[in-house]
C-alpha positions as CSV (number, residue, x, y, z in Angstrom):
1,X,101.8,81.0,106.0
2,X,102.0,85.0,105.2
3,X,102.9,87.3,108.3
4,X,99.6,88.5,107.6
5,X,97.6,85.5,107.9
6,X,100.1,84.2,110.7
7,X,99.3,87.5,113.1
8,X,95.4,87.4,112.3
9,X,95.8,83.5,113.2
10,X,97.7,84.4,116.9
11,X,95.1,87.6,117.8
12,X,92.1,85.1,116.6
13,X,92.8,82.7,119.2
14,X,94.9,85.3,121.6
15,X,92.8,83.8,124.7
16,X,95.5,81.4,124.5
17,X,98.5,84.0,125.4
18,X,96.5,86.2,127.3
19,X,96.6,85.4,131.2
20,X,94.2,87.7,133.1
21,X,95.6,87.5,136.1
22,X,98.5,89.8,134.6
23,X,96.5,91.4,131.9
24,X,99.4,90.1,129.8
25,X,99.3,89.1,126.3
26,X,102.3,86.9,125.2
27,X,103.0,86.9,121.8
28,X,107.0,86.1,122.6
29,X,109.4,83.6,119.9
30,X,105.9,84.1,117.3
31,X,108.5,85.1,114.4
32,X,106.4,88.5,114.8
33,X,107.9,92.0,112.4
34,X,107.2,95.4,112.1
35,X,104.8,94.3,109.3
36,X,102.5,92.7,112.1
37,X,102.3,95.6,114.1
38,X,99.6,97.7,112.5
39,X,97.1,95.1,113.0
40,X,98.5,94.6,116.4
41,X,97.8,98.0,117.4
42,X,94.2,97.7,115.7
43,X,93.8,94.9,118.1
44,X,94.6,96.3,121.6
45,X,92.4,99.5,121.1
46,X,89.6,97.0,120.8
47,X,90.9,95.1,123.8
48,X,91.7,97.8,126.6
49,X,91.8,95.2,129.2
50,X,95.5,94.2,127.8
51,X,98.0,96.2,130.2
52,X,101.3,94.5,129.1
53,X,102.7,93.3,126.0
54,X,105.5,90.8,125.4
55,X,106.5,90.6,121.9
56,X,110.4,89.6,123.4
57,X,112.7,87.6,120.8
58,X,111.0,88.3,117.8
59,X,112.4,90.5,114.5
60,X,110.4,93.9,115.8
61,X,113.1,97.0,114.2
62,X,112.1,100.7,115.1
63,X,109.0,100.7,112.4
64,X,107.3,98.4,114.6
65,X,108.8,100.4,117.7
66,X,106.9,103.3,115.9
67,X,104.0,101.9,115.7
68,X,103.7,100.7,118.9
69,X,103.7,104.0,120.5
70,X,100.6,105.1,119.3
71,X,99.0,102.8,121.7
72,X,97.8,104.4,124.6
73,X,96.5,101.5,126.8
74,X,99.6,99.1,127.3
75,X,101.7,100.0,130.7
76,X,104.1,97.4,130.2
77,X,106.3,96.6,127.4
78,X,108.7,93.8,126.9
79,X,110.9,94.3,123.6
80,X,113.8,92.1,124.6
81,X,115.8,90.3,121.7
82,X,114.4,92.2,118.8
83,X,116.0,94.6,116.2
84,X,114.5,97.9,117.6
85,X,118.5,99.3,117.7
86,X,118.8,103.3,118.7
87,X,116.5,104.6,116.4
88,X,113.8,102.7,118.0
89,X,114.9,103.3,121.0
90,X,114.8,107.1,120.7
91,X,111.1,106.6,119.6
92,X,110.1,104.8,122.8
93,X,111.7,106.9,125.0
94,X,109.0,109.8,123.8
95,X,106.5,107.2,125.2
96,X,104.3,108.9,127.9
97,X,102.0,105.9,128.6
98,X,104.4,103.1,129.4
99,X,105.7,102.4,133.2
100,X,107.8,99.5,132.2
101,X,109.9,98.9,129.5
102,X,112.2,95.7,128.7
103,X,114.7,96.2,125.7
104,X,117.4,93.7,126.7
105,X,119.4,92.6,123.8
106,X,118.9,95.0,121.1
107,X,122.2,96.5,120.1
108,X,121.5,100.0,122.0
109,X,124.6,101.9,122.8
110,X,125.1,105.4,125.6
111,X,123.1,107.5,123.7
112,X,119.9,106.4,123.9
113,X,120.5,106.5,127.8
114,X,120.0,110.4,128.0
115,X,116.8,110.4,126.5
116,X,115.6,107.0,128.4
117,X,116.7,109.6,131.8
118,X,114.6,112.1,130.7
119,X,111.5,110.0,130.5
120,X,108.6,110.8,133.1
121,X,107.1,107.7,133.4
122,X,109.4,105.1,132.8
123,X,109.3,103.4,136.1
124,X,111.1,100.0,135.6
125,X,113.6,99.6,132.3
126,X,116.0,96.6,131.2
127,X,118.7,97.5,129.0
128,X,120.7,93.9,129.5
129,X,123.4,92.5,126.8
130,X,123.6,96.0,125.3
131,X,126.7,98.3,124.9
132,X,126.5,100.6,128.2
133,X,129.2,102.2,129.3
134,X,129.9,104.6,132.5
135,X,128.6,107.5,129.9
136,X,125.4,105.6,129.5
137,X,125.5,104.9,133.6
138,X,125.3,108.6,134.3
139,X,122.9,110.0,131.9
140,X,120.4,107.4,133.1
141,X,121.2,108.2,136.8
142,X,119.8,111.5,136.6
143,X,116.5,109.9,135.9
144,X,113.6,111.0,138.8
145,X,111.1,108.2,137.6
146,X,113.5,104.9,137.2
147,X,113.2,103.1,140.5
148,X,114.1,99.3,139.0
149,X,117.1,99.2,136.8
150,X,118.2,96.3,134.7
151,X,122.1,96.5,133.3
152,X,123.6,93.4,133.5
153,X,125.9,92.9,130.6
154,X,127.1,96.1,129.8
155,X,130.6,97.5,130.1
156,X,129.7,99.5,133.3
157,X,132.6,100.3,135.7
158,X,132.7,102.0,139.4
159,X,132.1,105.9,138.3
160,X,129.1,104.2,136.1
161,X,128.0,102.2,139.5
162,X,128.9,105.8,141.8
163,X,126.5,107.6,139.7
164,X,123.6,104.9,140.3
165,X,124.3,104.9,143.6
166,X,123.8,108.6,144.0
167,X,120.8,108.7,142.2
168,X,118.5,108.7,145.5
169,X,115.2,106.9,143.6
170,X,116.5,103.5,142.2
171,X,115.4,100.6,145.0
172,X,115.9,97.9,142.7
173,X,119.7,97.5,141.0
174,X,121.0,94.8,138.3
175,X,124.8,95.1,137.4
176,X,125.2,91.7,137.3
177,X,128.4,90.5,134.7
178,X,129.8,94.6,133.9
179,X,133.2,95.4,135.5
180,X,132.7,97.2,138.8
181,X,135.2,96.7,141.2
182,X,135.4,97.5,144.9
183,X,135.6,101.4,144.5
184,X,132.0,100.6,143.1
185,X,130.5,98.2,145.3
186,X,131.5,100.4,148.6
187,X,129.7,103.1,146.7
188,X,126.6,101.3,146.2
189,X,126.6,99.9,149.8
190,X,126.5,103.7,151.0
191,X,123.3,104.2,148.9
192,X,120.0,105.3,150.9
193,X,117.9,104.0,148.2
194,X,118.7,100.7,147.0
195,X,117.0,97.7,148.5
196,X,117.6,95.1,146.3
197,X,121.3,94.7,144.2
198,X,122.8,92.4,142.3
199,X,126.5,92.6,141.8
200,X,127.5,89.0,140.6
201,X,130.2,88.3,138.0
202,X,131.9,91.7,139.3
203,X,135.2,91.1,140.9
204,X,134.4,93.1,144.1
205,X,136.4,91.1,146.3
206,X,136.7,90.7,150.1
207,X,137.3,95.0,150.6
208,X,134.0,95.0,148.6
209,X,131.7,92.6,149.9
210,X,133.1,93.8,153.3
211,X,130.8,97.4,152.8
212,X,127.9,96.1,152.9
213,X,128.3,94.8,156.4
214,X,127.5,98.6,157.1
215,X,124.5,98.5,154.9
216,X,121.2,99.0,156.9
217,X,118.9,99.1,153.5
218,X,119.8,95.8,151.5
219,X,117.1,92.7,151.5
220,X,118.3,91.2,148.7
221,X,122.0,91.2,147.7
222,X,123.2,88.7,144.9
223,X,127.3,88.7,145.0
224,X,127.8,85.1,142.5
225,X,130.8,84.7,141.7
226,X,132.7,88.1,143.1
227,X,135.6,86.5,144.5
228,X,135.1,86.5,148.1
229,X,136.5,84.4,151.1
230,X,135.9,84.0,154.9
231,X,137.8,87.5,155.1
232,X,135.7,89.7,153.3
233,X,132.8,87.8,155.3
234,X,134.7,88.5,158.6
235,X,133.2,92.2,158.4
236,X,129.5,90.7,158.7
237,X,130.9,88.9,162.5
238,X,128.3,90.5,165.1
239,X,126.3,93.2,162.9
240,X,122.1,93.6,162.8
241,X,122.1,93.7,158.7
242,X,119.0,93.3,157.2
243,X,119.7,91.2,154.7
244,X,116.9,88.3,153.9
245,X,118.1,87.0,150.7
246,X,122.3,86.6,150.1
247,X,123.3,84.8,146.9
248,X,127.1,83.7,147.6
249,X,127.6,80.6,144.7
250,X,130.8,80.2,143.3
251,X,132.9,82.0,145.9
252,X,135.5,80.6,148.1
253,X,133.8,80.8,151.5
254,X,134.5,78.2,154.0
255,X,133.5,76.7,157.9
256,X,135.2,80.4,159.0
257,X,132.8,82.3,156.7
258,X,129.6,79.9,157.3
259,X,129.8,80.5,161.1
260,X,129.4,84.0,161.0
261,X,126.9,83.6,158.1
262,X,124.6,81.5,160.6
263,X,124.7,84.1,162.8
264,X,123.1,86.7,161.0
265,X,119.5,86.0,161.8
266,X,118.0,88.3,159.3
267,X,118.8,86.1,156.2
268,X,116.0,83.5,155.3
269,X,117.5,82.1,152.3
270,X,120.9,81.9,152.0
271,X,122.7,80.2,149.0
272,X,126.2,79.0,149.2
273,X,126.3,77.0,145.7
274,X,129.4,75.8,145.1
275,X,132.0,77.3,148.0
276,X,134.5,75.1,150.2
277,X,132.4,75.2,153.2
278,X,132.6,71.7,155.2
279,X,131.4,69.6,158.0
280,X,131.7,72.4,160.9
281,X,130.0,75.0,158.4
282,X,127.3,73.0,157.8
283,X,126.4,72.5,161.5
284,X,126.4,75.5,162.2
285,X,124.4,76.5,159.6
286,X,121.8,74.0,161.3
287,X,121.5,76.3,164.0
288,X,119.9,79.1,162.1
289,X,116.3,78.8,163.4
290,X,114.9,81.8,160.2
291,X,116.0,79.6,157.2
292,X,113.4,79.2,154.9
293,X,116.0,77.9,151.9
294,X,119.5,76.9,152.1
295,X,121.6,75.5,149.1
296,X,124.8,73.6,150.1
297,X,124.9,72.0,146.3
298,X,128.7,71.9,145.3
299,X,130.4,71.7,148.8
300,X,131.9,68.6,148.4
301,X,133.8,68.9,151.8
302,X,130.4,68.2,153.5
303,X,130.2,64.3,154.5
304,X,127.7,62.4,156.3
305,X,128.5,64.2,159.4
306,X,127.5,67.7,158.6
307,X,124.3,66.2,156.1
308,X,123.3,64.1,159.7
309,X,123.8,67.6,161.1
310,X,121.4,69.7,159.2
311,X,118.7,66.8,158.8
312,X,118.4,66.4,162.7
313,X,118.1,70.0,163.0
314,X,115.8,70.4,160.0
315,X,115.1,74.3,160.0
316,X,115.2,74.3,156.7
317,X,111.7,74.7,154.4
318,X,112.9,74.0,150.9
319,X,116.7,73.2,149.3
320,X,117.9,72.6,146.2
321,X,117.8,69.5,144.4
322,X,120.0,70.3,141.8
323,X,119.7,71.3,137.7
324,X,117.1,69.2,135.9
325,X,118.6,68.2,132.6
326,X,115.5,68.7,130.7
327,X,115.1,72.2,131.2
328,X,118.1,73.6,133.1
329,X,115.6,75.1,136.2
330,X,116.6,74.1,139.9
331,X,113.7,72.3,141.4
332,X,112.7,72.7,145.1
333,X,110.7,70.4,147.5
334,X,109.2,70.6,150.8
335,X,110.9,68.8,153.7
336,X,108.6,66.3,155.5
337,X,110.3,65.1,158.8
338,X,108.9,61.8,157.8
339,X,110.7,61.4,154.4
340,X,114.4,61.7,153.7
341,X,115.5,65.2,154.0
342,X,116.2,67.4,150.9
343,X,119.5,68.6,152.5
344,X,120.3,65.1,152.1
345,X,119.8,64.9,148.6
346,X,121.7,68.1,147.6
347,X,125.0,66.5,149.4
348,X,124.3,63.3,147.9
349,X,124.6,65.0,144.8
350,X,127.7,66.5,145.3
351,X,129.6,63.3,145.8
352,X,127.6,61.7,142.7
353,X,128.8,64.2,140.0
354,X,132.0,64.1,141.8
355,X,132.2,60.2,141.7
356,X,131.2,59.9,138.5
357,X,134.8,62.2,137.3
358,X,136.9,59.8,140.3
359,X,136.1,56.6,141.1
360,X,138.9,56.1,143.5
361,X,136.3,59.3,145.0
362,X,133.2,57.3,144.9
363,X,135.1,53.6,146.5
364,X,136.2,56.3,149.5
365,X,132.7,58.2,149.8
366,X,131.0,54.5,150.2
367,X,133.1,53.9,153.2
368,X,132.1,56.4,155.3
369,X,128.7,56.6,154.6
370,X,126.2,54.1,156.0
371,X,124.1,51.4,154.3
372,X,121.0,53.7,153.3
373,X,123.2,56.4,152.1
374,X,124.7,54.2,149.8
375,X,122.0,53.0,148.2
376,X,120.2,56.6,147.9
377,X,123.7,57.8,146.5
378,X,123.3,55.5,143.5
379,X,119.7,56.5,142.5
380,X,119.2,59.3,140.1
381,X,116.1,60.1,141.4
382,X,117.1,61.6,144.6
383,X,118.4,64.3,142.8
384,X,114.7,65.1,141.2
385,X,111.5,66.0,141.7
């Protein structure tokens, strides 16, 4: 089918990628170019109600970036995993309609960053999987409109992350995968702004997780895989942080660090994906009474005792199930007091992928785990939804 006739075919039937709830039309992965953007254009002026546009992993370059910007009715643009480059780049950042703008993935580099800083109305911007460095960092830190900012892998270091830090207006940070260390993260924890930061896949260790104890700003802080133990989470033993939401997978934090974890009453969901806590961590992580979610997925020094633990106190609303192999997403389900407890399941599903790689494991699991267990242990389907 001609690009032509394949465009007129999408904006012919567009009720089917427009949702009006989010006056959103998604015309992502529709093999879309530059070429289909003229008649795309035509299209929204007829059809003012459309607010945001996702035209993400298609083969858009900076014609089509062009052309977009005469628009004048679309607030929200999502250009992720095209071919827009700099030169595109330097045309949207002249927009003075759009509030948010998406250009993940599109081979932009640190000096498109001073221009994107300059912009007025930019309000929320994604520059992830580009080539941002520290320069880049800066330039887009003197920015007075950015207040979400979207830079996981880049090549960011701390004086990138001290000049975000200081910028005063950004409540919403992603540095997720760059290479800030704990020079950075102690910056960032000192920032007035900032409200919600992710920091995973940066080595910030125990002196930099150990900052934010002193954070009174932070809801939301996602530290994946920074390499911290019970002694960085030592620093958190007896303080009023207001942390609701702490994302800890893939660190080394044990029964020591889970203690003073349950402890903090603030946090409502609390993820500790694949750490070394065990049965003493787990029940007393049954105590927390505020725990709306709570993934123990991974912990394979959790037995029966610490799952009997957390199922008789039951606090917990939802828990993680584990990966679906379908589509990769973790599924969730709602604990019933009458049906066997989700907590359950996620242990269960530690010592299955873990018996399935040792079966001198799986002979030694079965004996100290009663009848029922067994059986449930050996069904796939209490791992799903």
């Amino acid at each position: 089918m001609p690009e032509q006739a394949l465009i007129e075919v999408l904006l012919t039937n567009f009720a089917e990628y427009y949702d009006p709830d989010k006056n959103e039309l998604n015309l992502s992965g529709k093999k879309l170019t530059s070429k289909d953007m003229r008649l795309l254009c035509d299209f929204l002026n007829h059809h003012e109600e459309i607010k945001a546009l996702d035209l993400s992993n298609n083969t858009i370059d900076a014609q089509g970036a062009l052309l977009l910007t005469k628009n004048k009715t679309i607030t929200s643009l999502n250009l992720s995993s095209n071919m827009i480059c700099n030169e595109g780049c330097m045309i949207l950042a002249e927009t003075k309609t759009l509030t948010a703008l998406d250009i993940s993935n599109n081979f932009l580099w640190d000096h498109v960053c001073k221009p994107l800083g300059n912009n007025t109305t930019i309000q929320s911007l994604a520059l992830r999987g580009n080539h941002i460095t520290d320069k880049g960092a800066k330039a887009l830190a003197a920015s007075r409109s950015i207040t979400s900012l979207y830079l996981s892998h880049n090549m960011i270091h701390d004086e990138g992350a001290t000049a975000l830090a200081n910028n005063g207006m950004i409540n919403s940070l992603s540095l997720e995968n760059n290479s800030v260390r704990a020079n950075g993260a102690k910056a960032l924890a000192a920032s007035t702004s900032i409200t919600s930061l992710n920091l995973s896949a940066n080595i910030i260790g125990d002196e930099g997780v150990a900052a934010f104890a002193e954070n009174m700003m932070i809801r939301e802080l996602k530290l994946t895989r920074s390499g911290i133990s019970d002694q960085g989470i030592k620093s958190f033993a007896g303080t009023k942080i207001p942390i609701r939401s702490f994302y800890l997978n893939n660190n080394d934090i044990s029964d020591e660090g889970a203690k003073i974890l349950a402890m903090i009453s603030s946090i409502s969901s609390l993820h500790l994906y694949n750490n070394d806590t065990g049965d003493e961590g787990a029940k007393a992580l049954a105590t927390h009474l505020n725990f709306t979610y709570l993934d123990l997925e991974c912990n394979y020094r959790i037995s029966h005792k610490g799952r009997e633990a957390l199922c008789e106190k039951n606090p917990i609303k939802r828990a993680n199930y584990g990966r679906d192999s379908k589509d990769g997403l973790t599924k969730h389900a709602t604990i019933s007091p009458t049906e066997v407890p989700s907590l359950l399941n996620i242990s269960l599903f530690a010592v299955k992928n873990r018996a399935q790689q040792n079966a001198s494991f799986k002979q030694q699991a079965n004996k100290k785990l009663p009848e029922e267990l067994k059986e449930l242990m050996n069904k796939e389907r209490t791992i799903r939804l």
